[in-house]
N, C-alpha and C positions, 0 to 999 in steps of 0.2 A: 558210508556212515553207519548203515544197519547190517556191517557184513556178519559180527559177533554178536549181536543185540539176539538174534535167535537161539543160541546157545546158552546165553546166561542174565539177559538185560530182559526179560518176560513180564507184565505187569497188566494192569485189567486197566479198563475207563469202562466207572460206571454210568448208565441212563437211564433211563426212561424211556426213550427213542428217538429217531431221526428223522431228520426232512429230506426226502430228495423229488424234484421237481420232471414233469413233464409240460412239452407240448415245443412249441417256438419261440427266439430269442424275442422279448418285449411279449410276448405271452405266456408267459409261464405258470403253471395251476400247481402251487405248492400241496404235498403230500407228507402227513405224519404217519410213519411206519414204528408200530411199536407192541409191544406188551400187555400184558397185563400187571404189572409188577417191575423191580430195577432190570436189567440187563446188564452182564457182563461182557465188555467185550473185549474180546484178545489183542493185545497191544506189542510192543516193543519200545524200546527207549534207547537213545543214547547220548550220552553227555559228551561236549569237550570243551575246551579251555578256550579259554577267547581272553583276550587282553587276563584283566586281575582274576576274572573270576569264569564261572563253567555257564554253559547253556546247554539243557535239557533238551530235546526233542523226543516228541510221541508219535509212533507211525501205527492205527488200527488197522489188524489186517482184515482184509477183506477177501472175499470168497465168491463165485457166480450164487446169485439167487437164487432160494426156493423159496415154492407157495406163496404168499400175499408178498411179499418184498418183489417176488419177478417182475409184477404187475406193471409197476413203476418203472423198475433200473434192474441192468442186468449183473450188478452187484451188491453186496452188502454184506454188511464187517460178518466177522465170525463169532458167535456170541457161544460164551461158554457156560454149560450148564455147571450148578452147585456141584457136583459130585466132580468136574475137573478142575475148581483152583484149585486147588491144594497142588495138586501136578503140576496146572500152568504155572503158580506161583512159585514151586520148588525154588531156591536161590543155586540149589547144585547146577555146575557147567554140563553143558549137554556136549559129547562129541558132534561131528554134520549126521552121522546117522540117526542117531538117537532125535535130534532135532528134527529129523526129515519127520522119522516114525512120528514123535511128540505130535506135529501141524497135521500128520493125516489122522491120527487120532483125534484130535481137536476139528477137522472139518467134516470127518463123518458124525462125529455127536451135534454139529449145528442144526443139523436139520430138526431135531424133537423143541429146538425152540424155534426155531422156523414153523413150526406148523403151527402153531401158535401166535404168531405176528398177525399184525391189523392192519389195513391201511386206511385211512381217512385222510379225505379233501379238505384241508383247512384253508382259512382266511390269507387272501393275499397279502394282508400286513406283514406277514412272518416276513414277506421279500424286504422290508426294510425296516429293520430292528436300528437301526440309527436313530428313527424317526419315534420310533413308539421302546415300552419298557419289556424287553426282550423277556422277562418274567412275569408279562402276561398270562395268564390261565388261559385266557380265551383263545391264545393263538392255535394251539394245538384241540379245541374243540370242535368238531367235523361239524361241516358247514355242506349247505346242497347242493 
């Protein structure tokens, strides 16, 4: 599905930051990893036809962790700094080299926002946002 999505299907998903969780199943100590500010992160997409109409799909890619993200998980998306969408977002078709080059270009610049990520322990609620309104402020406020 994402064989050409690297070549010319490139797009951002912006944030704030992410959750990713440690410890053991039925124990799990939710973690907000983020910024100071939006983040960009490196995506892909690809569409295809389904019955009448298309369906979308987003795949962020992801990279092994540096600095505060390692802490947690031994991955985490690849966030691009300002000075690369314009590049990431190019629409021109990339050949496979140009593409290869594009990704390692875009995962050596992750790290200067990597050094910059936070991680704080937040409220168990975040595990179920069914129950409570997933636009909480509080969930992502670190907790002791």
């Amino acid at each position: 599905m994402f064989r050409t999505a690297m070549a010319s299907q490139r797009c951002v998903v912006p944030m704030t930051g992410y959750f990713e969780w440690t410890g053991e199943r039925g124990d799990k100590i939710p973690h907000y990893i983020h910024g100071s500010g939006l983040l960009s992160a490196a995506a892909i997409a690809a569409t295809r036809k389904i019955d009448a109409g298309f369906e979308t799909t987003v795949a962020i890619i992801t990279a092994p962790s540096r600095d505060a993200a390692g802490q947690v998980h031994n991955r985490m998306p690849v966030f691009l700094t300002d000075n690369d969408l314009d590049e990431w977002l190019d629409p021109a078709c990339l050949d496979a080299a140009q593409a290869r080059g594009l990704a390692a270009h875009i995962s050596k610049a992750r790290d200067l926002i990597a050094n910059e990520l936070k991680v704080d322990r937040v409220d168990r609620r975040v595990n179920s946002v069914s129950r409570i309104d997933p636009a909480d402020p509080c969930l992502i406020e670190p907790v002791a």
